[in-house]
Structure formats: structure tokens, C-alpha cells
C-alpha positions in Angstrom: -10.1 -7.4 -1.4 -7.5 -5.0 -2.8 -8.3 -0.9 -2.4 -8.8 0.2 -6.0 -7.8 4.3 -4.7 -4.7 5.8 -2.9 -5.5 6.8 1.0 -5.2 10.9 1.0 -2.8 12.1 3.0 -3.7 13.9 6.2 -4.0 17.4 5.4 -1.3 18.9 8.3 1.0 17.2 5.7 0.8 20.4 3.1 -1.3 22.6 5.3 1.2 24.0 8.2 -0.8 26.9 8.8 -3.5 25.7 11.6 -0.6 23.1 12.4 -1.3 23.5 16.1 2.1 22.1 18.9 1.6 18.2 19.8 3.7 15.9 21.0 4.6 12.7 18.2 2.5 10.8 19.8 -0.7 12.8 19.4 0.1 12.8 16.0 0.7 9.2 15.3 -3.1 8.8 17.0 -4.5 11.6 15.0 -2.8 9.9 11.6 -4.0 6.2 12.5 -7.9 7.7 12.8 -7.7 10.0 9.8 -6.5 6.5 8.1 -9.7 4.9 9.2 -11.7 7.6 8.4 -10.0 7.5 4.5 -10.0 3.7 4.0 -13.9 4.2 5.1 -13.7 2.3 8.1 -15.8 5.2 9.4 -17.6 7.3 7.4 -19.1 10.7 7.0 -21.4 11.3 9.8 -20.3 8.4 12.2 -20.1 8.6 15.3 -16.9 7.2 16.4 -15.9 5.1 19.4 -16.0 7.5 22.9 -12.1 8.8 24.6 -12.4 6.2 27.0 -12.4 3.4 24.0 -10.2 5.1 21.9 -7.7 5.2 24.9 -7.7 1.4 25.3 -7.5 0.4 21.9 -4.1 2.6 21.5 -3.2 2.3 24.9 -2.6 5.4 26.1 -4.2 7.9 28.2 -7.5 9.4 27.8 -6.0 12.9 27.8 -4.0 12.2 24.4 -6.7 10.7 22.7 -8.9 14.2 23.3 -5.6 16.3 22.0 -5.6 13.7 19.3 -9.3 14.7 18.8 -8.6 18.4 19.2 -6.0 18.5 16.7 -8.0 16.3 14.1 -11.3 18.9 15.0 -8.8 21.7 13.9 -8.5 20.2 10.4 -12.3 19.5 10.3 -11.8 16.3 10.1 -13.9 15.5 13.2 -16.8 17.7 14.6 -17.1 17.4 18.5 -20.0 18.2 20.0 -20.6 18.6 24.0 -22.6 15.3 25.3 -23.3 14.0 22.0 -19.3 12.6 21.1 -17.4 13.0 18.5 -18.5 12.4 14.5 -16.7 12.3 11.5 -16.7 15.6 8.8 -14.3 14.3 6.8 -15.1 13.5 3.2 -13.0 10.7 1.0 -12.3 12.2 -1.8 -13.3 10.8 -5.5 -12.7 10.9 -9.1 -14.3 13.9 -10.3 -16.2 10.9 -12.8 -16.9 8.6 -9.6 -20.4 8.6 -8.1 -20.7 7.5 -5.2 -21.2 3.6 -6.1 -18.0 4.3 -8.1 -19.8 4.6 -11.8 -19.2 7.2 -13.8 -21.2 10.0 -13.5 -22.4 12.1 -16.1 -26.2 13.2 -15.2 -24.7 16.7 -14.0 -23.7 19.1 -16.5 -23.0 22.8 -14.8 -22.4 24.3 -18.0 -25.3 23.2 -19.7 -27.3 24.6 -16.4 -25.5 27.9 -16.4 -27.1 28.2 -19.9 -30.8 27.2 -19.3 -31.3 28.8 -15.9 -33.4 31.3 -15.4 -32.7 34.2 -13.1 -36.3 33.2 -11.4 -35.0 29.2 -11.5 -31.9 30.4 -9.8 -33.6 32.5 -6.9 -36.4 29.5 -6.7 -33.4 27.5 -5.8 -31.5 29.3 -3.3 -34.2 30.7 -1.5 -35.2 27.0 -0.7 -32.0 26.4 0.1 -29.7 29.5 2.0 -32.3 29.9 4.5 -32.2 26.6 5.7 -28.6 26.3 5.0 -27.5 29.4 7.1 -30.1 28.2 10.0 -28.5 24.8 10.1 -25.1 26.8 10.2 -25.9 29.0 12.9 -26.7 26.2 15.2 -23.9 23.9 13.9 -21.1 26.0 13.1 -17.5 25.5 15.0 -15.5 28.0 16.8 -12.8 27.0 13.5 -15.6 27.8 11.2 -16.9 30.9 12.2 -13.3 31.9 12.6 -13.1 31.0 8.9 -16.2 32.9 8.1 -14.9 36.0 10.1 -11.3 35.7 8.1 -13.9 35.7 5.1 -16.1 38.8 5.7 -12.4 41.2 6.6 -11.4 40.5 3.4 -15.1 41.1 1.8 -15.3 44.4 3.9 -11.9 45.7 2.2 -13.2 45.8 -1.3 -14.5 49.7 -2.2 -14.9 49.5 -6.2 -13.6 45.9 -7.5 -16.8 43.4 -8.4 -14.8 41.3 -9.7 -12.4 40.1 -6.7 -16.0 41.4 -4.4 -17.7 39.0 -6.5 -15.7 36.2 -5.7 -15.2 37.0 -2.2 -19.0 37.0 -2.0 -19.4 33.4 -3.1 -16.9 32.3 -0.9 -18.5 33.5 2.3 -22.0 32.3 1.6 -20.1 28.6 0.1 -18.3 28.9 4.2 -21.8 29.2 5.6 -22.8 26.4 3.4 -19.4 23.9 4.4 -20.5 24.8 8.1 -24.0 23.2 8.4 -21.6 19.9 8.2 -24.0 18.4 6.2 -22.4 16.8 3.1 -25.6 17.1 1.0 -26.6 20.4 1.5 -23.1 22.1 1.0 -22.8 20.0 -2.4 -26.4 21.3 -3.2 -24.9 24.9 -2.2 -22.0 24.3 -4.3 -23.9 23.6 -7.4 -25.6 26.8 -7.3 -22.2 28.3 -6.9 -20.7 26.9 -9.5 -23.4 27.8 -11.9 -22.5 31.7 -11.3 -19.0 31.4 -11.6 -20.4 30.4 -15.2 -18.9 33.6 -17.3 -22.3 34.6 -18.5 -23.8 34.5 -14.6 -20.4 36.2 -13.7 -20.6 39.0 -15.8 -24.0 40.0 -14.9 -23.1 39.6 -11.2 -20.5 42.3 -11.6 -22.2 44.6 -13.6 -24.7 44.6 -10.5 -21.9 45.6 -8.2 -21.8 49.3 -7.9 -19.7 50.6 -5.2 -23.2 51.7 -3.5 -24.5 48.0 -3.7 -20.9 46.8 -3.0 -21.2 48.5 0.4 -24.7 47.4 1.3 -24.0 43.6 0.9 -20.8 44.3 3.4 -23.1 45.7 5.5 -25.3 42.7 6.0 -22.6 40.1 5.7 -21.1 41.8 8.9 -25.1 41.7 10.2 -25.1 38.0 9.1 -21.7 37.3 10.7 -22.6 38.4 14.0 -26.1 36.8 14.2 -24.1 33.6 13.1 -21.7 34.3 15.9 -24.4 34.8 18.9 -26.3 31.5 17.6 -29.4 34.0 16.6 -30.7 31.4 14.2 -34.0 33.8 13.5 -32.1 36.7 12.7 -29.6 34.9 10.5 -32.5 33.5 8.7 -34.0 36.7 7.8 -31.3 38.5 7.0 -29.7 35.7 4.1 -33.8 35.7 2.9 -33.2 39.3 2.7 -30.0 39.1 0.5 -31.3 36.6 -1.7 -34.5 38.8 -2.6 -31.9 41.4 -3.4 -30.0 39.5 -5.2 -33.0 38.3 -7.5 -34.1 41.8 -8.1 -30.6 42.5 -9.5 -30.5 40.0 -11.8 -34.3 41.1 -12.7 -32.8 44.6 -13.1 -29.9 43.4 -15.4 -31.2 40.5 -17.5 
């Protein structure tokens, strides 16, 4: 059966930047397993085989397989978690047009949402979901991602008047929370919702709500957010995003 899509290429191959030192042949591991996770061989979510395995199907020691691991878990490609083994978080990427039995897919039309939503629809819909998106992150979230996240609120927290850029930087943070549960459905949920206000009708109200005064109060609870996220405080994470998304709402009350 032939393969109807090109393998991706590893990401270290254009992304130097978490690049960590390994020897070739930690490499040449790590590329043979991102190639089985991109032909499919293992999927999203899958447990793959334990060190000891690994290390006797490549034939090499059990101490390069988990560098092999470690540097694949830098990339996200793998999530390892303590006495449970190691599971696949890396996504094969499609057409933009290819569902996921490879038909076209046209039931989704963000556009057309942006324009029918409701500012109540729109707080209906992510107070469902950030709660239980930012509860699943706080337990779930690596070391990498709340590094990410962390990288993401000190460039929030140096905004004073823009809304635009603060805008945008405010999306991204909540869309790293969302990428950190590791769940594949509830981040493309998430990222629905954020595609929806970077609509320029959503976007432009979203700005005009921005006031230096509010500008500083969101950075405020992002850092609050952050470092609930950070100590694993999943209650206090949970009520603090519940209390940014009733804030939120009444903005767009306030402007709409």
C-alpha cells in the first residue's frame, strides 16, 4: 500500500533553538521513532514500547534510548510521565481540507462563526471549556511547557498601552495553557474559540476593551495563573481562569 502524504521532517531540523547536545547516535534513535510516530505506526496518545524494549530492538543501551526519549520530550514529541511510560504528543499533520478519515472537510466555517456568535454564545463556550482546560493543564503540564508559558506571560507583562500586540499576546498564553492539557481534542476545541477572535470584528472590540488600567489587571492575574499552574494548585488555577473569563464577558457586554 503506497503512503499517499510526505513524512514531516523532525522538527530539530529547522528549530535549533531547544536543539539540546547528543551524541549521533541519540539522534539517529530519536529520528527512527519520530518516523514511526509520522508514518502512524504509533499514534497520538500511545503508549509506546518501555526503555528496556526500545534498547533491544535498536540494540543499544538503555541509557541512550532515555536520552533519545529526553531529547524527543524536548520537542514535545513525546510526554513522559513518572511510572506510567512514555506516550506519544506528536500530531501528523494534514491538509488543511483533510478530516481525519482523509475527506474533505468543510462543516467548519470560522468566519461564518465569527459573524453569528454572540458575545453570550462565546462566554457559554469558554466557560465550559478554560476551566476544565487550565485544570487538566495544571496537573499535566511539562517542566518545557510551563517554561513556555513563563516565556509567554514576560512578554505579556512588558506591554503598558499597546492592545493590539497585548491582545495577541493574551491569546497566545491562554492557546499554551490549552496545548499543555496534551489532549488533542480539547486544545483544537480551544483553538477554535481562538480563531474566532482573531476574526477583525472580535479583534477590534477586544482592543477597544484594553485600557492600560485593564491591560494591567489581566497581567496581574496571568502572573497569579502562572504560578498556581507552576505549584500544581489545580483549585486556584481553576478559579482564577473562571474569574478572567467572567471579566472578559462583561467587557464584551460593556462594548457590544
Amino acid at each position: 500500500m503506497s503512503e499517499s502524504h510526505e513524512l514531516e521532517a523532525p522538527p530539530w531540523i529547522d528549530d535549533l533553538t531547544r536543539h539540546p547536545l547528543v551524541t549521533p547516535r541519540v539522534k539517529e534513535i530519536a529520528t527512527s521513532l519520530f518516523a514511526r510516530f509520522a508514518s502512524g505506526e504509533y499514534q497520538f496518545g500511545t503508549r509506546i514500547p518501555a526503555e528496556r524494549d526500545l534498547a533491544d530492538a535498536f540494540g543499544d543501551s538503555r541509557a541512550t534510548i532515555r536520552q533519545a526519549l529526553e531529547f524527543l520530550a524536548t520537542y514535545g514529541i513525546v510526554a513522559r510521565r513518572p511510572g506510567s511510560g512514555t506516550f506519544v504528543s506528536y500530531q501528523r499533520k494534514r491538509s488543511p481540507h483533510e478530516g481525519s478519515n482523509g475527506r474533505t472537510s468543510s462543516f467548519l466555517d470560522v468566519d461564518q462563526l465569527a459573524e453569528t456568535a454572540s458575545p453570550f454564545a462565546m462566554n457559554i463556550a469558554s466557560s465550559i471549556l478554560a476551566p476544565e482546560m487550565t485544570r487538566l493543564a495544571t496537573i499535566y503540564m511539562s517542566s518545557r511547557d510551563i517554561a513556555d508559558l513563563q516565556s509567554q506571560l514576560i512578554r505579556l507583562e512588558a506591554i503598558v498601552t499597546e492592545a493590539g500586540t497585548f491582545a495577541v499576546y493574551e491569546q497566545e498564553f491562554m492557546m499554551t495553557i490549552a496545548r499543555g492539557t496534551h489532549n488533542s481534542l480539547i486544545t483544537t476545541m480551544y483553538s477554535i474559540l481562538h480563531e474566532v477572535r482573531r476574526n477583525p470584528q472580535w479583534a477590534a472590540a477586544r482592543q477597544q476593551a484594553l485600557t492600560p488600567a485593564k491591560i494591567k489587571s489581566i497581567q496581574l492575574m496571568f502572573r497569579s495563573l502562572y504560578d498556581a499552574i507552576e505549584r500544581r494548585n489545580v483549585e486556584t488555577a481553576v478559579e482564577i481562569i473562571k474569574i478572567y473569563v467572567a471579566n472578559a464577558h462583561e467587557d464584551m457586554i460593556y462594548e457590544s
